[in-house]
C-alpha positions, 0 to 999 in steps of 0.5 A, a space after each residue: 290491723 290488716 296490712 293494707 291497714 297498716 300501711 297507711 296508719 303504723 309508724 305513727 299515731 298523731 296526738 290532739 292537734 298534731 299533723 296528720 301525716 308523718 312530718 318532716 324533721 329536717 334537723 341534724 340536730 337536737 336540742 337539751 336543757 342539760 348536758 345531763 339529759 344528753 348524757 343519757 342518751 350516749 350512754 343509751 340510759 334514755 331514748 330520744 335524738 341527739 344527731 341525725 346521723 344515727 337517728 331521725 325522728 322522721 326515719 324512725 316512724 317510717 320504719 316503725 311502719 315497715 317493722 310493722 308491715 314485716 311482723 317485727 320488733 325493730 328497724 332502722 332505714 338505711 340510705 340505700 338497699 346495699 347498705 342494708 344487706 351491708 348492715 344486715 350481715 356486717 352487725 354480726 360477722 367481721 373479720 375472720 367469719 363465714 356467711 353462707 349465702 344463696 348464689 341466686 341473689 342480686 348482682 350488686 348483692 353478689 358483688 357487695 359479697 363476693 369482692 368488697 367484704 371479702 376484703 374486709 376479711 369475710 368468707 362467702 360459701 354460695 350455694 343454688 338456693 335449690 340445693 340439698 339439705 345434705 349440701 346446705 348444711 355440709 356448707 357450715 363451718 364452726 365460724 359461719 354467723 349468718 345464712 343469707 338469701 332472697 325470697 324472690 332472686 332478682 332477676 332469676 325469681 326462684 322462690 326461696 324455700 324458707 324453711 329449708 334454710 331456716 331450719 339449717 341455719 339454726 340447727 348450726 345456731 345462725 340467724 337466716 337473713 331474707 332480703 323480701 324486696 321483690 315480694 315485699 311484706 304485702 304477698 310475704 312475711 319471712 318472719 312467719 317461715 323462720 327468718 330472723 333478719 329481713 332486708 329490703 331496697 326500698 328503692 324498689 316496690 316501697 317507695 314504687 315511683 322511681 322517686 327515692 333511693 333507701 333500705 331497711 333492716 328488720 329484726 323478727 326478735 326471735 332469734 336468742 343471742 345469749 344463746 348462742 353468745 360464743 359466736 355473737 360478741 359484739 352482741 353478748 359482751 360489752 362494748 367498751 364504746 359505750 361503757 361496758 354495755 351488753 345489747 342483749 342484755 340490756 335490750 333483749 331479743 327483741 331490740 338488741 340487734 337493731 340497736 347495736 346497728 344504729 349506735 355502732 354502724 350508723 354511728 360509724 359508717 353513716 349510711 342515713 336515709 334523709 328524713 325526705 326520703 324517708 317522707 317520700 317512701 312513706 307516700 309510697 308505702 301507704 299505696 303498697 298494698 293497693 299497687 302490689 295487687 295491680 303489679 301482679 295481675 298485670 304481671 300474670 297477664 303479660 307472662 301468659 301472652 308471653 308464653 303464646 309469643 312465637 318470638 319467645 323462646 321461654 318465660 319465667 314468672 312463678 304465678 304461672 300455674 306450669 313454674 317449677 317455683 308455682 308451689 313454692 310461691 302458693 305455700 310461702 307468698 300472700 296469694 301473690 308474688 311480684 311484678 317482675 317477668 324474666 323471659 328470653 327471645 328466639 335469637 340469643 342476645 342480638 334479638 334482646 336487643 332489637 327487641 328492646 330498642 323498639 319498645 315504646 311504653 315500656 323504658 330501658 332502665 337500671 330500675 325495676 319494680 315501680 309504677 312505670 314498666 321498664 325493661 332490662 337486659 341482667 348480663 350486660 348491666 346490672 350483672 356484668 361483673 359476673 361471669 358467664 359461670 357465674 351468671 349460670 349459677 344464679 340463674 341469670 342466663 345470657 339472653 334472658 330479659 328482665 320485664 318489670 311489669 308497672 301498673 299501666 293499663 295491661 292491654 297498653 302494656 301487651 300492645 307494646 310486647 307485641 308490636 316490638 316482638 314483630 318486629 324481630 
């Protein structure tokens, strides 16, 4: 099926007279005729569902679906998209260990990073995404486990170059974890650049109506565990919770990842996506690719008023023909790349924010990346507990705005640009 295709109809084949959209299993748990039958499903002999803090029937089909968006073996959702970036690099690293990570990625990322793993005993390199090879692969060390990064930065929009990092990373036998959620599997796949891992909020584009918070983790089944055994323990020795089994072994390549994730972590840590929210995010997905198009011809359009603005000191959106990141993106992105516009007023920060309180259409809010443009300043909210060095080093300089394009009539939307720009 073409992605348009599967966005309405993987995940989930009904049988004869089942529903016809992706029910609602509202269950925490889950019936069985013997203590036997439940058995197997602890000692991961059997597949089926025993408690919904681990797995959900719902949730399952769901990321079925974006598993088959991405080009991936397996997935699971997760309640939000910090707790998979969180996943993502927790299920291989711990204690002791070393990531290496691009320094142009989200805020929130950042500081998940930065401050709350660093005290759990992990160490962070972050480099500009643009970088060297020479320094990229002088970052490694004999305990780095995992190379992170964003196809598209939120805010700076640099676009990643995929095969760089991907190349490095597994010189040094390290998988390269994407977090797509600007691009999102309709303008990119990561997997087909070399990726392993792929991240998303799902809050963002997926869900697309500012109705339900979510994250997903993808597996590629590409990367080779045993291969690599030495730095990959938790993967490829036993686990003496669960009788002495071995994920790769047992599952393979191609299942042992996301497995270890659900019967470790989410056992543990509990970061589940409740079966509605996975309901709702499925409205959402099964309009992607259809949205994704609007998102981006408005986006292009508003970016080319924005340059003709005299109260514009300068803008950023690499489907502009004159972006350092143009290339990149027509190599790496589906003929498309996201809906979000980064530009800055003449004025610094003061006219920002004159700028800001006299819009109309578009909405001052935390958010981005749905139906309704709405509109942000990074440095004092989403990243303001970065430092000015740091906000530099991402590419999120003091005056630039964050203008997430919706899929409003795009004359609607300028028309709003335009009368707010006046009024500076």
């Amino acid at each position: 099926m073409e992605k348009e295709t599967k966005c309405i109809h993987a995940g989930y084949e009904p049988k004869n007279g089942e529903p016809r959209m992706i029910p609602i299993i509202q269950s925490t748990t889950f019936k069985y005729d013997t203590s036997e039958d439940m058995g197997k499903l602890f000692d991961l002999e059997a597949s089926g569902y025993f408690y919904s803090r681990l797995q959900n029937p719902t949730t399952d089909m769901v990321a079925a679906k974006i598993a088959a968006l991405e080009g991936g073996t397996a997935a699971l959702l997760t309640s939000s998209g910090q707790a998979a970036n969180f996943f993502s690099v927790f299920n291989i690293a711990g204690s002791g260990d070393h990531v290496i990570a691009s320094s142009a990625i989200y805020g929130g990322t950042f500081n998940l990073f930065n401050v709350t793993m660093r005290k759990m005993g992990l160490d962070f390199t972050f480099l500009d995404p643009d970088c060297s090879e020479e320094e990229l692969n002088a970052a490694f060390r004999p305990n780095t486990k995992a190379v992170f990064g964003e196809s598209i930065a939120n805010p700076s929009l640099k676009v990643f170059d995929f095969e760089v990092w991907a190349k490095a990373a597994h010189s040094h036998g390290v998988p390269l974890i994407v977090d797509n959620t600007f691009a999102t599997p309709i303008n990119c796949r990561p997997f087909e650049w070399g990726a392993d891992i792929v991240t998303h909020s799902t809050t963002k584009y997926m869900d697309g109506h500012d109705a339900t918070v979510g994250g997903a983790v993808v597996d590629s089944g590409k990367f080779d565990w045993m291969e690599h055994k030495e730095k990959f323990p938790g993967l490829c020795t036993p686990d003496e919770s669960y009788h002495g089994i071995v994920y790769a072994q047992k599952f393979g390549n191609a299942g042992a990842y996301i497995t270890k994730a659900t019967v470790q972590l989410m056992r543990d840590l509990g970061s589940v996506q409740a079966p509605v929210n996975a309901y709702m995010l499925n409205l959402g997905l099964e309009s992607l690719a259809v949205r994704m198009e609007r998102h981006c011809s408005n986006a292009l359009a508003v970016a080319e008023f924005l340059e003709q603005n005299e109260n514009v000191a300068w803008v950023n959106y690499p489907g502009l023909a004159d972006n350092q990141y143009y290339r990149r993106a027509q190599k790496y992105m589906n003929g498309g790349t996201c809906g979000v516009v980064s530009f800055g007023v003449k004025g610094g920060r003061p006219a920002a924010e004159k700028f800001m309180k006299n819009l109309h259409l578009a909405m001052i809010a935390t958010h981005v990346a749905d139906a309704r443009t709405c509109v942000l300043h990074p440095a004092s909210s989403t990243h303001r507990q970065m430092t000015d060095e740091e906000l530099a080093a991402g590419g999120v300089p003091a005056d630039l705005v964050r203008l997430s394009v919706g899929i409003e009539n795009v004359s609607d939307i300028i028309a709003d640009l335009k009368q707010a720009l006046s009024s500076l």
